[in-house]
C-alpha positions as CSV (number, residue, x, y, z in Angstrom):
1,X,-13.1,4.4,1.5
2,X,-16.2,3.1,3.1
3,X,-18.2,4.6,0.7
4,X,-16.4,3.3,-1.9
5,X,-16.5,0.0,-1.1
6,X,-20.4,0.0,-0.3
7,X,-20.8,1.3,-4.0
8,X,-18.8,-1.6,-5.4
9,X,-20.5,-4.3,-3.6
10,X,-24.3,-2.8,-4.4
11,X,-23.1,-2.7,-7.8
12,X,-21.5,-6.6,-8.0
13,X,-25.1,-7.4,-6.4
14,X,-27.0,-5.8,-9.0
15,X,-25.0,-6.9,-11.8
16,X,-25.6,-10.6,-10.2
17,X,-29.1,-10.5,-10.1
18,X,-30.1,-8.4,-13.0
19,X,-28.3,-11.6,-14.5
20,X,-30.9,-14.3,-16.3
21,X,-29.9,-17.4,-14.1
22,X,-30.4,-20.0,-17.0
23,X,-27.1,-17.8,-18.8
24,X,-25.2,-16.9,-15.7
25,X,-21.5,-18.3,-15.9
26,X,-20.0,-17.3,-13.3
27,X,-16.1,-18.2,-12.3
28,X,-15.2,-18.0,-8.5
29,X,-11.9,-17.6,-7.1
30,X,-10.1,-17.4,-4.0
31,X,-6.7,-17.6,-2.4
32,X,-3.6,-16.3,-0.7
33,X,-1.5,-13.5,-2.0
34,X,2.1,-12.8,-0.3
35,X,4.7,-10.1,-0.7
36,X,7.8,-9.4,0.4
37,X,8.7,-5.8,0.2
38,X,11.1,-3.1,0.4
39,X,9.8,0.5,0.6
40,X,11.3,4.2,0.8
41,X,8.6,6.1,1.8
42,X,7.6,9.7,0.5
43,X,8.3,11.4,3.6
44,X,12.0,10.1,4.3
45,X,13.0,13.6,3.1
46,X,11.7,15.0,5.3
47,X,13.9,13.5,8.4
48,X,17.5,12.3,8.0
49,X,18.9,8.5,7.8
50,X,15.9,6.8,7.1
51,X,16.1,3.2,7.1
52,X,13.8,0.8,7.2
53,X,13.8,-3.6,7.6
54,X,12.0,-5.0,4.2
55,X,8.1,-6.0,5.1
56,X,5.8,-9.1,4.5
57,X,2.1,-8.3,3.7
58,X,-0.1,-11.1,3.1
59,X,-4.0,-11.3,2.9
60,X,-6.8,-12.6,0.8
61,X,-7.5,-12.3,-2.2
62,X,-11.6,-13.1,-4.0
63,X,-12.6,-12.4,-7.7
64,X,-15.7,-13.5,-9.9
65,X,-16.0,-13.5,-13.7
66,X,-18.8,-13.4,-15.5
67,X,-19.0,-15.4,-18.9
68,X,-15.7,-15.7,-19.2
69,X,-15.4,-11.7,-19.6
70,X,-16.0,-9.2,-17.1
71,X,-14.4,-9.8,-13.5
72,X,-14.6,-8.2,-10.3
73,X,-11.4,-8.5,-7.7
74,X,-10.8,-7.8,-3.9
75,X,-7.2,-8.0,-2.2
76,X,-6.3,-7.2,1.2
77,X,-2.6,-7.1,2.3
78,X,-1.5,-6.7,5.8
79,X,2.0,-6.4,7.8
80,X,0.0,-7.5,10.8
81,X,2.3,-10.9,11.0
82,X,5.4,-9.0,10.6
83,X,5.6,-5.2,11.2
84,X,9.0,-3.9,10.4
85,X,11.7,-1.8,12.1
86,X,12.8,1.6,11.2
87,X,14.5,4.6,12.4
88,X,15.0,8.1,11.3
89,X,16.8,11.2,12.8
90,X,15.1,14.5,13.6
91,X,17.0,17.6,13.2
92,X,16.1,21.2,14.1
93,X,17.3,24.3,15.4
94,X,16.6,25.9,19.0
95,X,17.5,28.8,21.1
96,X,20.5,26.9,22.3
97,X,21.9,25.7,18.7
98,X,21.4,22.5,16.5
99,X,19.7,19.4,17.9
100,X,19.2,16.1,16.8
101,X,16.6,13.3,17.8
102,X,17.0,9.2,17.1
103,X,14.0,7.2,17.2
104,X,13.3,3.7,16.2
105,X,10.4,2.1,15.6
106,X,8.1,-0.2,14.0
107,X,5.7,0.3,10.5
108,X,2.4,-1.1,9.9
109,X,1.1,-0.9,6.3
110,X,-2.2,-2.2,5.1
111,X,-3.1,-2.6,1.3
112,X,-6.7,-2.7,-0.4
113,X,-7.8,-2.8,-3.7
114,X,-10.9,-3.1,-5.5
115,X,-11.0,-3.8,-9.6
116,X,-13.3,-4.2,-12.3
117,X,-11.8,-6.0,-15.8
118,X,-13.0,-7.0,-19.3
119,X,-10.8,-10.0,-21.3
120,X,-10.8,-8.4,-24.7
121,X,-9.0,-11.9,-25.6
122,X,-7.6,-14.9,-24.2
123,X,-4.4,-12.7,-23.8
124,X,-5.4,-9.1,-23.2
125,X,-7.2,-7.6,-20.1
126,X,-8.1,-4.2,-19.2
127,X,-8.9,-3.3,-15.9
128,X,-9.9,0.1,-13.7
129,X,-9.5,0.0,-9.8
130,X,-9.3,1.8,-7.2
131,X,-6.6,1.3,-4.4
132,X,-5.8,2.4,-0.9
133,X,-3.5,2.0,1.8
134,X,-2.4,3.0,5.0
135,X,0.6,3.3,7.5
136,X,1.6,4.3,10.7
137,X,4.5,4.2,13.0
138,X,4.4,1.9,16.7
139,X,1.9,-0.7,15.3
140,X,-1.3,1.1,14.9
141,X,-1.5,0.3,19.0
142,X,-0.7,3.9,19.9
143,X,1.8,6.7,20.1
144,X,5.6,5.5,19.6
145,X,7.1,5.2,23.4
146,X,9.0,7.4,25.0
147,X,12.0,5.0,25.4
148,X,12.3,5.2,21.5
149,X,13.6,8.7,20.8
150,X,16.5,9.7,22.0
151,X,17.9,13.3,21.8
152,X,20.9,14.8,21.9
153,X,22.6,17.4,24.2
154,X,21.6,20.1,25.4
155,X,17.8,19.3,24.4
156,X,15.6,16.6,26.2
157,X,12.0,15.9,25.5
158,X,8.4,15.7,27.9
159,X,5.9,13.8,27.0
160,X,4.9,10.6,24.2
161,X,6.3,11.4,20.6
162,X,3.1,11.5,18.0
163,X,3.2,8.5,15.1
164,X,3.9,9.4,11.5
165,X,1.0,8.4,10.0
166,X,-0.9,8.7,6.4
167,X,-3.0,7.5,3.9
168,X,-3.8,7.2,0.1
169,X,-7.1,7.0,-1.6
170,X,-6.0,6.9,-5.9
171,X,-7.9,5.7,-9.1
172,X,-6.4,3.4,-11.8
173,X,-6.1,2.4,-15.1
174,X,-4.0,-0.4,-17.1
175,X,-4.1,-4.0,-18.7
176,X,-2.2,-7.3,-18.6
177,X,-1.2,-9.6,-21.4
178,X,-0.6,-13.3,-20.5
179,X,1.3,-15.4,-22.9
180,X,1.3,-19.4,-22.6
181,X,5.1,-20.9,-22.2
182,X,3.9,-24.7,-22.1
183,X,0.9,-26.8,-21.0
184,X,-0.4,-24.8,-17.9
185,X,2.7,-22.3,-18.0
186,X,1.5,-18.6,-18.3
187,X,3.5,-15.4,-18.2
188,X,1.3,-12.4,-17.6
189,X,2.8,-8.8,-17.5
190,X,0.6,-6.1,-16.1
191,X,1.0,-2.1,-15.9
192,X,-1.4,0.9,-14.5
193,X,-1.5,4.2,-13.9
194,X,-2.6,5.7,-10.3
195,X,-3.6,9.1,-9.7
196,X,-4.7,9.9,-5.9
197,X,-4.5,11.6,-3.2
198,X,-2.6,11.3,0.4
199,X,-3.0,12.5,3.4
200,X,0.0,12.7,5.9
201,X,0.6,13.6,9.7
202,X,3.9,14.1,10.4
203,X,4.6,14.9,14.4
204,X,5.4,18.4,15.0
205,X,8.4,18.8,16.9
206,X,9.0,22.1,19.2
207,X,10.9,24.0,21.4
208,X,8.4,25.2,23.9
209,X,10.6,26.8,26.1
210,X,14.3,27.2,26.5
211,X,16.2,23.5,26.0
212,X,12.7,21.5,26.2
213,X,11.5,19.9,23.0
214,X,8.1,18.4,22.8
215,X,6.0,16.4,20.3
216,X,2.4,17.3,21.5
217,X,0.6,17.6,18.3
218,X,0.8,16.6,14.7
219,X,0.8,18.9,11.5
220,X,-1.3,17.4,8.2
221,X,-0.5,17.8,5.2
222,X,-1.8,17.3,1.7
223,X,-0.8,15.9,-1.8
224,X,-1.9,14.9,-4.5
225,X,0.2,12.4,-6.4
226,X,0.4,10.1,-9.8
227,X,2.4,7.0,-10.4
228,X,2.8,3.6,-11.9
229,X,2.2,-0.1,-10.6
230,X,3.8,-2.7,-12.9
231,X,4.0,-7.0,-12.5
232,X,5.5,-9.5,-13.8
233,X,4.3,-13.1,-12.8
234,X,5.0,-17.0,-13.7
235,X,1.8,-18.9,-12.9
236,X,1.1,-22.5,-13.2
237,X,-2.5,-24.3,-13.3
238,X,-2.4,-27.5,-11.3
239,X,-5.3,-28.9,-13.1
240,X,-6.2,-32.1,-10.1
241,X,-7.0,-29.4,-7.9
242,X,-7.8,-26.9,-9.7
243,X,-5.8,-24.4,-8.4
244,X,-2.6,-21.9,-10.0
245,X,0.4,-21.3,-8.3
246,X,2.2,-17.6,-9.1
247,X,5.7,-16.1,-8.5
248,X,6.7,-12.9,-9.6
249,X,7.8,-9.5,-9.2
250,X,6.2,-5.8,-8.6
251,X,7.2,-2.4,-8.6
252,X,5.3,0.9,-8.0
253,X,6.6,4.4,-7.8
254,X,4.6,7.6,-6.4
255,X,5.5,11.4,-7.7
256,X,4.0,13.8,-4.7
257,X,2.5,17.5,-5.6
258,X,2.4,19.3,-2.4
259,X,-1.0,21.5,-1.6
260,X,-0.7,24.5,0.1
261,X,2.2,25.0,2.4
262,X,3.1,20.9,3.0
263,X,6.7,20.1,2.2
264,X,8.0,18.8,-0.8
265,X,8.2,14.8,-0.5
266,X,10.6,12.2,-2.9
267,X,9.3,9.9,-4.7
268,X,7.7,6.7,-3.2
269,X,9.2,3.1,-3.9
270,X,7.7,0.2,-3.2
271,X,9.2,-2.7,-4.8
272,X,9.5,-6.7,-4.0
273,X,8.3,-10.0,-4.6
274,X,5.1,-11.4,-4.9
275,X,3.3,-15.5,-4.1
276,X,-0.1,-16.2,-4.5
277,X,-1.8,-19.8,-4.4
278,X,-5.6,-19.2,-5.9
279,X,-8.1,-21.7,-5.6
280,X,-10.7,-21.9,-8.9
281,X,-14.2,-23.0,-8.1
């Protein structure tokens, strides 16, 4: 991702200075973007009972558009002010029959995108991007805590059970069309395609010797995967401060194509809605 994002900014620089400054018009904005989601992740196939409390992200969001036309965007999301609960059950068989584990704990998830776009008209915008995010289990501050798993008779487990964690890196494609309801009333709908790939550790849980489970390692698996993002937003310009107000809705589904020998995964949903305030220098 580092990589990525180096590119992007060497190439918003170049395209700044290459630019004549007598003709540069160049829009600025920047603001808050909020949203309240609710997610069933990929991988809740692969355990049993997944649930999971709905999540706030919120982070900044900066764009600049030049002569009115071509725009480059930045968001970062974040549930670092509110990391949600969840819990899942573990299941295997062991020498001495079925057993089960219970463990509860918390999800961070962080969202970043980068996107270039081109107004085609007042109405019509086509953009490319490209998008990652991340999640873990216990915070990102470490392996979940003992205390949180707890399994069943006759099994018991030694040492720290290993975080579910994984990561997307995926391309996209799409446009937005924003019709005008009233004086400073806009409706914009918007709709890409993603096609990435994810990366995902999933702790590997073992019987290493006769009624002793332990989670010492993790297994990684690939996928690759392809999807759709689409929004719906109601936006109004406050004109005496110059800034627009939006409320709307998102939802984004994931199909996974395992590589190798990773297990099949559902699809991911992630779904919820969405407040920005954005500030227009």
């Amino acid at each position: 991702m580092k990589k990525i994002i180096s590119t992007f900014i060497i190439v918003f620089m170049a395209v700044v200075i290459s630019l004549p400054q007598k003709v540069q018009a160049v829009d600025y904005n920047i603001g808050l973007y909020s949203y309240y989601a609710w997610w069933n992740p990929a991988w809740r196939s692969v355990y049993t009972d997944f649930e999971s409390d709905p999540m706030l992200l919120c982070g900044p969001f900066f764009s600049v558009r030049f002569f009115k036309k071509l725009g480059f965007s930045a968001l970062f999301i974040t549930t670092f002010f509110n990391m949600p609960d969840a819990s899942y059950t573990i299941e295997g068989t062991g020498s001495m029959g079925p057993y089960s584990g219970e463990l509860e704990t918390v999800i961070s998830r962080h969202d970043f995108d980068l996107t270039a776009s081109y107004k085609f008209t007042e109405s019509l915008t086509g953009f490319i991007g490209y998008k990652n995010f991340k999640y873990d289990e216990g915070g990102g501050g470490g392996d979940c805590s003992e205390a949180d798993l707890t399994m069943s008779s006759p099994y018991f487990t030694e040492g720290d059970p290993k975080r579910t964690q994984a990561e997307e890196a995926a391309g996209a494609i799409g446009g937005s069309y924003t019709i005008s309801l009233a004086d400073a009333f806009f409706l914009t709908v918007g709709t890409s395609f993603l096609y990435g790939s994810f990366e995902m550790d999933f702790p590997n849980y073992k019987e290493v010797s006769s009624g002793v489970i332990q989670c010492n390692d993790v297994v990684v698996y690939k996928y690759k995967n392809f999807g759709n993002n689409t929004t719906l937003n109601l936006s109004y310009f406050f004109s005496a401060i110059n800034t627009s107000l939006s409320i709307g809705g998102r939802f984004q589904v994931l199909k996974y194509m395992a590589e190798d020998d990773a297990p099949s995964l559902e699809n991911d949903y992630f779904y919820g809605v969405t407040l920005s305030a954005v500030l227009h220098i």
